[in-house]
Backbone as XML, in Angstrom:
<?xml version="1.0"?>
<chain id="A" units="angstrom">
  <residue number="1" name="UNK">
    <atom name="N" x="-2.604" y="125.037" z="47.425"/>
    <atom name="CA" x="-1.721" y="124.350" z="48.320"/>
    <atom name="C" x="-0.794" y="123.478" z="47.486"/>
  </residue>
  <residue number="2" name="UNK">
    <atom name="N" x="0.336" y="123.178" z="47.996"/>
    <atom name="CA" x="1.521" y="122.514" z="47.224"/>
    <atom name="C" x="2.352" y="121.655" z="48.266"/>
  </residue>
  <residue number="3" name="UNK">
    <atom name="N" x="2.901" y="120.727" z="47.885"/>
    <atom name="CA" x="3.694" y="120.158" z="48.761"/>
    <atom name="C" x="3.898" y="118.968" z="48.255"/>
  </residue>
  <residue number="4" name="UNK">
    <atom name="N" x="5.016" y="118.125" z="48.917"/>
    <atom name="CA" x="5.669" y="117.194" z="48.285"/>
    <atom name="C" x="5.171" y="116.058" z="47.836"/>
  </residue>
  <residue number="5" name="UNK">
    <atom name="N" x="5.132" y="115.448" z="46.710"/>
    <atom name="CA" x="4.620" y="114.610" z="45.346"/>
    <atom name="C" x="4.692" y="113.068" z="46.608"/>
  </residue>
  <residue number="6" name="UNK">
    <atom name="N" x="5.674" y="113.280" z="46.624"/>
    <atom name="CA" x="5.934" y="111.693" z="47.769"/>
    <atom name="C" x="4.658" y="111.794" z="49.156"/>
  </residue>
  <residue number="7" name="UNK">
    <atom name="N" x="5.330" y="112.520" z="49.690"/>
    <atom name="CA" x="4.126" y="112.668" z="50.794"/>
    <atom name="C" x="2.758" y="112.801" z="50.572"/>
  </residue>
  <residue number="8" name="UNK">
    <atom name="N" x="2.457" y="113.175" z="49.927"/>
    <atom name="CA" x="1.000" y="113.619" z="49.124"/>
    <atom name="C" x="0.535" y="111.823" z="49.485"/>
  </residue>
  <residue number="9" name="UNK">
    <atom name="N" x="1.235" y="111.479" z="48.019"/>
    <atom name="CA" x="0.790" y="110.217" z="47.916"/>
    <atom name="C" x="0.898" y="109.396" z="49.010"/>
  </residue>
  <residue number="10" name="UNK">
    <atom name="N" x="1.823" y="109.327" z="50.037"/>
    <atom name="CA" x="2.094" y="108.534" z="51.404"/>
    <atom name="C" x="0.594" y="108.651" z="51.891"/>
  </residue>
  <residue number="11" name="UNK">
    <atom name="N" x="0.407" y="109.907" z="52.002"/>
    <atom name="CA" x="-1.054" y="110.008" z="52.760"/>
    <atom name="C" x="-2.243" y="109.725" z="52.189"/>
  </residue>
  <residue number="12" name="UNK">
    <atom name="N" x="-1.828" y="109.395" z="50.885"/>
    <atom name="CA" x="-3.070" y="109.265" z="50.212"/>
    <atom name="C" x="-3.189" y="107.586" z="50.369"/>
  </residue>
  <residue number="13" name="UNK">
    <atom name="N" x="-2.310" y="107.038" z="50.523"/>
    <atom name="CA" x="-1.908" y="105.599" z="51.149"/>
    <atom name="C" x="-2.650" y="105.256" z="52.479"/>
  </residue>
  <residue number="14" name="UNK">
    <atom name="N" x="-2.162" y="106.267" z="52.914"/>
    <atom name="CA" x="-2.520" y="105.703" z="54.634"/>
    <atom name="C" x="-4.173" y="106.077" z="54.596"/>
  </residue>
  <residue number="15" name="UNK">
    <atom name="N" x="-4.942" y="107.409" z="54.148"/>
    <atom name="CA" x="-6.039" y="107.567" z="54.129"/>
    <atom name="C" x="-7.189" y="106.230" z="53.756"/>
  </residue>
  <residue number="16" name="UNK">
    <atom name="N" x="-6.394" y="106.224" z="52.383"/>
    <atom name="CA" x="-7.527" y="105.188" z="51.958"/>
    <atom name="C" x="-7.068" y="103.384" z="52.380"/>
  </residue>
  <residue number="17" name="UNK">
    <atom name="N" x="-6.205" y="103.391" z="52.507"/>
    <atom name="CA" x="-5.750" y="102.003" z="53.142"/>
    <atom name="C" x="-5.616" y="101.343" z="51.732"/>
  </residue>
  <residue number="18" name="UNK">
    <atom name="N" x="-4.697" y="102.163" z="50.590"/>
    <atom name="CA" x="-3.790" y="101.347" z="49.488"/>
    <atom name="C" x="-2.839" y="101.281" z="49.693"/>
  </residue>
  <residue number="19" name="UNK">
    <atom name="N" x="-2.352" y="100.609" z="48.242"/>
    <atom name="CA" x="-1.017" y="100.412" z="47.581"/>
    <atom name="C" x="-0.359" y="101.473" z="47.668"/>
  </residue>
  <residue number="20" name="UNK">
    <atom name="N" x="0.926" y="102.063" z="47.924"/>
    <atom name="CA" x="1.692" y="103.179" z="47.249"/>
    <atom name="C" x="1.826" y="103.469" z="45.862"/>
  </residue>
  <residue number="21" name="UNK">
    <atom name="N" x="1.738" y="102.363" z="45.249"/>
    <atom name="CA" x="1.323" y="102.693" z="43.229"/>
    <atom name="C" x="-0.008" y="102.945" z="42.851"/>
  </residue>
  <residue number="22" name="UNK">
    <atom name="N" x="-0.926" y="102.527" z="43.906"/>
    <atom name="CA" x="-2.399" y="102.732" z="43.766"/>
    <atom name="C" x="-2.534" y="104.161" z="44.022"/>
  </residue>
  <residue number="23" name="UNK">
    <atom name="N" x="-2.419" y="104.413" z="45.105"/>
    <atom name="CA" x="-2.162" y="106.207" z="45.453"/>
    <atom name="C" x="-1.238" y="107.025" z="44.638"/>
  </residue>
  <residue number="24" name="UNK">
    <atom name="N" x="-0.329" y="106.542" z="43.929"/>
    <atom name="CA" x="0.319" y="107.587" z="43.284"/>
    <atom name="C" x="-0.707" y="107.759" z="41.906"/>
  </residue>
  <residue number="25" name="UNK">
    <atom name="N" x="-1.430" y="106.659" z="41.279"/>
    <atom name="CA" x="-1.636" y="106.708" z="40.248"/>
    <atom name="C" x="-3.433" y="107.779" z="40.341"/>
  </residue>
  <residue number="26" name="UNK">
    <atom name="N" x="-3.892" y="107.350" z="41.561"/>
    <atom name="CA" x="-5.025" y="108.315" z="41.981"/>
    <atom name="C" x="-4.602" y="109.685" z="42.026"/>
  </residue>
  <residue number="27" name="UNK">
    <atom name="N" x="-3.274" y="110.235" z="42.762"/>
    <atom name="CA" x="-2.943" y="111.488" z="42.848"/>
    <atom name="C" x="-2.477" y="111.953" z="41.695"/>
  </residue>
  <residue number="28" name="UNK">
    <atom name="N" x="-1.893" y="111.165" z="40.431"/>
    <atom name="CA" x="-1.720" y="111.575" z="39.816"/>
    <atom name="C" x="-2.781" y="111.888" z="38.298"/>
  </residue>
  <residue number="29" name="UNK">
    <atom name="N" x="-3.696" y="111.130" z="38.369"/>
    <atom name="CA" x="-5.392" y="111.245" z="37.899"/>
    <atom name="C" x="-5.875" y="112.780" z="38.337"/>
  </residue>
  <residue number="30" name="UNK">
    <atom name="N" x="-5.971" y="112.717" z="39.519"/>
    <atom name="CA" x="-6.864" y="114.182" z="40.155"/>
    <atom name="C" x="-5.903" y="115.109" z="39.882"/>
  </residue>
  <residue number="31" name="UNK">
    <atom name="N" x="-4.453" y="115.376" z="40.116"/>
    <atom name="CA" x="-4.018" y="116.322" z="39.581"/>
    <atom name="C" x="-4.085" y="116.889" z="38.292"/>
  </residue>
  <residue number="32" name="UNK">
    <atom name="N" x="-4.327" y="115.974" z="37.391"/>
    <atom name="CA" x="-5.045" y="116.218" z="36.032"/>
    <atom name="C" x="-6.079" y="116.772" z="35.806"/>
  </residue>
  <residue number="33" name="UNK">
    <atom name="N" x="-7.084" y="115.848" z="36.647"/>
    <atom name="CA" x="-8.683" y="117.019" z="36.881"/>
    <atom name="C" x="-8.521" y="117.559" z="37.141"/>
  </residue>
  <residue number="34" name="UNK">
    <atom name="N" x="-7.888" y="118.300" z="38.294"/>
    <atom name="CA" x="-7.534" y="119.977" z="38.831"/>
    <atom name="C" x="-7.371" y="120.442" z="37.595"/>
  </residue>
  <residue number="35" name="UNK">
    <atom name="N" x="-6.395" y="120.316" z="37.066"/>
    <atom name="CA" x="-5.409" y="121.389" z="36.107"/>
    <atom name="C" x="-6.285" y="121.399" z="35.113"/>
  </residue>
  <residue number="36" name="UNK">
    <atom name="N" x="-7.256" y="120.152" z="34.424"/>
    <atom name="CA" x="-8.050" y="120.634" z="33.592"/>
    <atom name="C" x="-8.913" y="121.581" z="33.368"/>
  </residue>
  <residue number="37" name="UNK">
    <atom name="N" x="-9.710" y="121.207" z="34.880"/>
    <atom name="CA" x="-11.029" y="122.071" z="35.552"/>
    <atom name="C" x="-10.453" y="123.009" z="35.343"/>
  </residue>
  <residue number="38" name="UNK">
    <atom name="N" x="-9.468" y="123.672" z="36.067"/>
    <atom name="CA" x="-9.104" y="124.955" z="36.211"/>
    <atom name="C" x="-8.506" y="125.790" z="35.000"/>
  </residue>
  <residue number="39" name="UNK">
    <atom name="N" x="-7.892" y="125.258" z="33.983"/>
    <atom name="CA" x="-7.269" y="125.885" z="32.598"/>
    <atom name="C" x="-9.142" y="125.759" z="31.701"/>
  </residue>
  <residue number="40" name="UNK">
    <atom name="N" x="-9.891" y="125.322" z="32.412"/>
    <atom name="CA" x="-11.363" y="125.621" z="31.129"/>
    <atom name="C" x="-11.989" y="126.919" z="31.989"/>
  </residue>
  <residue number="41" name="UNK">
    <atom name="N" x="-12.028" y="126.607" z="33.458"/>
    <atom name="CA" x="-12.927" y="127.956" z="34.098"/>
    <atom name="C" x="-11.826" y="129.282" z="33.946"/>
  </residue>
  <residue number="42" name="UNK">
    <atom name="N" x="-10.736" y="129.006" z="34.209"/>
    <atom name="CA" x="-9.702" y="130.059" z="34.956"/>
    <atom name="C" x="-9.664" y="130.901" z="33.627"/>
  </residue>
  <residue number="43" name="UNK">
    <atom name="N" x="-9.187" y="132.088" z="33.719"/>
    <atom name="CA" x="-8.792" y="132.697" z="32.720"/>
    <atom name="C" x="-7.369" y="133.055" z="32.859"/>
  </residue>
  <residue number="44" name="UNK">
    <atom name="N" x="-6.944" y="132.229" z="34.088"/>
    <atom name="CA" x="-5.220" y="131.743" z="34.100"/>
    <atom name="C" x="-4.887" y="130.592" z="33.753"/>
  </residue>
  <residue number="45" name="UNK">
    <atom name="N" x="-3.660" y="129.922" z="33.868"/>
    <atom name="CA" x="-3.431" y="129.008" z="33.582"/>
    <atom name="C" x="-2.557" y="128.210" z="35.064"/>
  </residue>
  <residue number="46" name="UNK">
    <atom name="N" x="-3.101" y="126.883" z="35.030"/>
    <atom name="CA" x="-3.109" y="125.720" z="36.574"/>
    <atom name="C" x="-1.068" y="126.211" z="36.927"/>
  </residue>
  <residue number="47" name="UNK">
    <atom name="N" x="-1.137" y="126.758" z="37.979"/>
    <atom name="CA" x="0.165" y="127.195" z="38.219"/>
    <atom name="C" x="0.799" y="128.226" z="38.470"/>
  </residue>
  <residue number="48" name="UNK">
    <atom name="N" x="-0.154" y="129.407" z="38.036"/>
    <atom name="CA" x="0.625" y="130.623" z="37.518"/>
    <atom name="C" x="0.453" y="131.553" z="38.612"/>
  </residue>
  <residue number="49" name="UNK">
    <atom name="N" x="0.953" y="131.507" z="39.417"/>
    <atom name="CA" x="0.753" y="131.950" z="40.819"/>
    <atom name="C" x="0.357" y="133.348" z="40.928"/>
  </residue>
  <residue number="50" name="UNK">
    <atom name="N" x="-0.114" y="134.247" z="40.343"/>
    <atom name="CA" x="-0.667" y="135.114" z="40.272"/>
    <atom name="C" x="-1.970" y="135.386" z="40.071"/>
  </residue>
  <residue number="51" name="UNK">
    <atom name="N" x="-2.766" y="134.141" z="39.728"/>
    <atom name="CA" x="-4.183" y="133.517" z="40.228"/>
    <atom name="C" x="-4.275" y="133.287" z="41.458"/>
  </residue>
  <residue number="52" name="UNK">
    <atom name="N" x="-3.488" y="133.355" z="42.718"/>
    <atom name="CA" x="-3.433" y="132.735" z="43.840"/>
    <atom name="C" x="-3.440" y="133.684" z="45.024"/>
  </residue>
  <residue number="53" name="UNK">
    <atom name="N" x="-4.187" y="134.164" z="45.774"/>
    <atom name="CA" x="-3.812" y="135.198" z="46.919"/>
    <atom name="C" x="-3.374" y="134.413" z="48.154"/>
  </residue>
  <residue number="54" name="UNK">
    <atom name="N" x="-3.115" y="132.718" z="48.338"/>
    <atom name="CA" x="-2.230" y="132.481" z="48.830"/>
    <atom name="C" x="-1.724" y="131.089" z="48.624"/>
  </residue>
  <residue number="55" name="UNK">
    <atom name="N" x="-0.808" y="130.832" z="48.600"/>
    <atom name="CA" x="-0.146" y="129.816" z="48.430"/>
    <atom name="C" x="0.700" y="128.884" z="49.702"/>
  </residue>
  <residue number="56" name="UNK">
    <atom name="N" x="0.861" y="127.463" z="50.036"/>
    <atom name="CA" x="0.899" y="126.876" z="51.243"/>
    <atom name="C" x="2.073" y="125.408" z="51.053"/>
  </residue>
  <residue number="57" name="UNK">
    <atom name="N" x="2.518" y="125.901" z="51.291"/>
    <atom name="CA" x="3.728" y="124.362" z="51.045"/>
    <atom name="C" x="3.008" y="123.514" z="52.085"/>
  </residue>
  <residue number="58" name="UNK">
    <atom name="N" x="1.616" y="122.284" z="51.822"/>
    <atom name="CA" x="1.541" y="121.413" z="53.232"/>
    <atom name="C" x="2.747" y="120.592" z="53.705"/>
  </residue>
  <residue number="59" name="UNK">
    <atom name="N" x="3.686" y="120.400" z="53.205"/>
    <atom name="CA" x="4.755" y="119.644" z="53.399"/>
    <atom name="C" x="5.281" y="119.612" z="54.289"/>
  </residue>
  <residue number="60" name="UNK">
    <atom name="N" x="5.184" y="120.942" z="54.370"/>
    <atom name="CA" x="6.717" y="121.735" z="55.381"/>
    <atom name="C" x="5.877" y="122.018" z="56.538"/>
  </residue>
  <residue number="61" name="UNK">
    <atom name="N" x="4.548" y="121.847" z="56.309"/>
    <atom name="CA" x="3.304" y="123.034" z="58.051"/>
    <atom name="C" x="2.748" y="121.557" z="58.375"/>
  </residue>
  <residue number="62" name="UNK">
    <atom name="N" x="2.663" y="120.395" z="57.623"/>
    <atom name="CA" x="1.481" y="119.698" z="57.723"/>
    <atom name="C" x="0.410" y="119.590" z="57.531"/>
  </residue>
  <residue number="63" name="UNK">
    <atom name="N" x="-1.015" y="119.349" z="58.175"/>
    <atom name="CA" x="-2.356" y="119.260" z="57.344"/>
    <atom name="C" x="-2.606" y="119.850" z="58.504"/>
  </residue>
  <residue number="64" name="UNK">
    <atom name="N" x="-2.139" y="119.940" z="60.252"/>
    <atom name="CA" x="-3.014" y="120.623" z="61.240"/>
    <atom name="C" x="-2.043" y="122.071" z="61.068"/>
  </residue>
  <residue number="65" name="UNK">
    <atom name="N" x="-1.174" y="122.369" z="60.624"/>
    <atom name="CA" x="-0.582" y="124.288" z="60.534"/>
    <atom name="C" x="-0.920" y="124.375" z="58.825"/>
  </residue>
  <residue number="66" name="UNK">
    <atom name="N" x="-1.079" y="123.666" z="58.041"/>
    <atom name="CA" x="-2.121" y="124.349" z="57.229"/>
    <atom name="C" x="-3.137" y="124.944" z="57.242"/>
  </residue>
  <residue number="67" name="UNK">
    <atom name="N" x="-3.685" y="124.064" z="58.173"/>
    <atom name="CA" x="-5.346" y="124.545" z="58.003"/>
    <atom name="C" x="-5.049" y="125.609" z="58.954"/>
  </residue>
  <residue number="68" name="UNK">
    <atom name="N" x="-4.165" y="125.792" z="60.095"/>
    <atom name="CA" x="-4.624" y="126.731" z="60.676"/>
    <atom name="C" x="-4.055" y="128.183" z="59.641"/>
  </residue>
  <residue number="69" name="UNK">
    <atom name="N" x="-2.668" y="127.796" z="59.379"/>
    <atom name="CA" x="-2.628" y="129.405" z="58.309"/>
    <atom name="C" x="-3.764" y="129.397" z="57.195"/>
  </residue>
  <residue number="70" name="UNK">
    <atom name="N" x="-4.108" y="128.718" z="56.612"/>
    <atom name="CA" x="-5.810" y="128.282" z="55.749"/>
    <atom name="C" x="-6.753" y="129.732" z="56.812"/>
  </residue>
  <residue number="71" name="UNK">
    <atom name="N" x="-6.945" y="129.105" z="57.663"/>
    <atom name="CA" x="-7.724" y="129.622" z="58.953"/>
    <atom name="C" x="-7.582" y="131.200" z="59.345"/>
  </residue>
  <residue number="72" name="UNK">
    <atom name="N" x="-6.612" y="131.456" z="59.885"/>
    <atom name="CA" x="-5.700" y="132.934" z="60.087"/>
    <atom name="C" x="-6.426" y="133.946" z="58.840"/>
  </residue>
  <residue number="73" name="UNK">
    <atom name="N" x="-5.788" y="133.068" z="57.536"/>
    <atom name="CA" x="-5.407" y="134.057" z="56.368"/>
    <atom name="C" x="-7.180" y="134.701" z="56.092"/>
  </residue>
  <residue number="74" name="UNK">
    <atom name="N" x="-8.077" y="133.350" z="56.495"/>
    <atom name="CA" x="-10.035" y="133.376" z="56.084"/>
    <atom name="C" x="-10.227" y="134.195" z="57.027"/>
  </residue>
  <residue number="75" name="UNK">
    <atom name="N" x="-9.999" y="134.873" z="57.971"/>
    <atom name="CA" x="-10.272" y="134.833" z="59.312"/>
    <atom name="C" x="-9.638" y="136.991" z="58.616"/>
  </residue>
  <residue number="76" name="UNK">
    <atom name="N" x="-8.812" y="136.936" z="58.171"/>
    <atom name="CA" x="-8.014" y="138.224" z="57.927"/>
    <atom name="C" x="-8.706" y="139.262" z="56.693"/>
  </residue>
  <residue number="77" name="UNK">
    <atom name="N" x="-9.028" y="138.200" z="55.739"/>
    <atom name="CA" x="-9.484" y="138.066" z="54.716"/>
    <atom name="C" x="-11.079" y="138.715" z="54.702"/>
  </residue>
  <residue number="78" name="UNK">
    <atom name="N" x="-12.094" y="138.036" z="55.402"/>
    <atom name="CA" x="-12.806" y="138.859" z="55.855"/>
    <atom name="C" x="-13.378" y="140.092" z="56.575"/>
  </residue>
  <residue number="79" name="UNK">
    <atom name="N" x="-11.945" y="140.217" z="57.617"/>
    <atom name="CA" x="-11.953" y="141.338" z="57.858"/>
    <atom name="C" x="-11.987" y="142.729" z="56.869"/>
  </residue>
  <residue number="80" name="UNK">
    <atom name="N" x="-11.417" y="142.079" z="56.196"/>
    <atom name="CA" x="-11.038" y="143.645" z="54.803"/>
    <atom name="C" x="-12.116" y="144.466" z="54.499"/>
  </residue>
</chain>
């Protein structure tokens, strides 16, 4: 999932009931752990969208039409 750096952090604001520099500096911490975690397990590299069978701008759907295309795609996915 992907979506905008600002908003991310807005919500990461309102969730935990911080600072906006407090939340950026948390989102920007864990995005690090992601990319680490994932460039030691992956045998891709954090980004390369061809590791990805789907990809989700939350930005643009939100967190309730994310989850539901999230939902749809699990839901399709198993069918196979």
């Amino acid at each position: 999932m992907v979506g905008d750096a600002d908003q991310k952090t807005e919500r990461i604001a309102k969730i935990r009931q911080i600072s906006l520099e407090e939340a950026e500096a948390e989102r920007k911490e864990t995005d690090r752990f992601r990319r680490a975690y994932h460039n030691f397990y992956s045998e891709t590299k954090w980004g390369d969208s061809r590791a990805y069978d789907l990809i989700i701008n939350s930005s643009r759907l939100g967190i309730q039409g994310t989850a539901e295309i999230i939902k749809q795609f699990a839901q399709a996915y198993m069918e196979e």
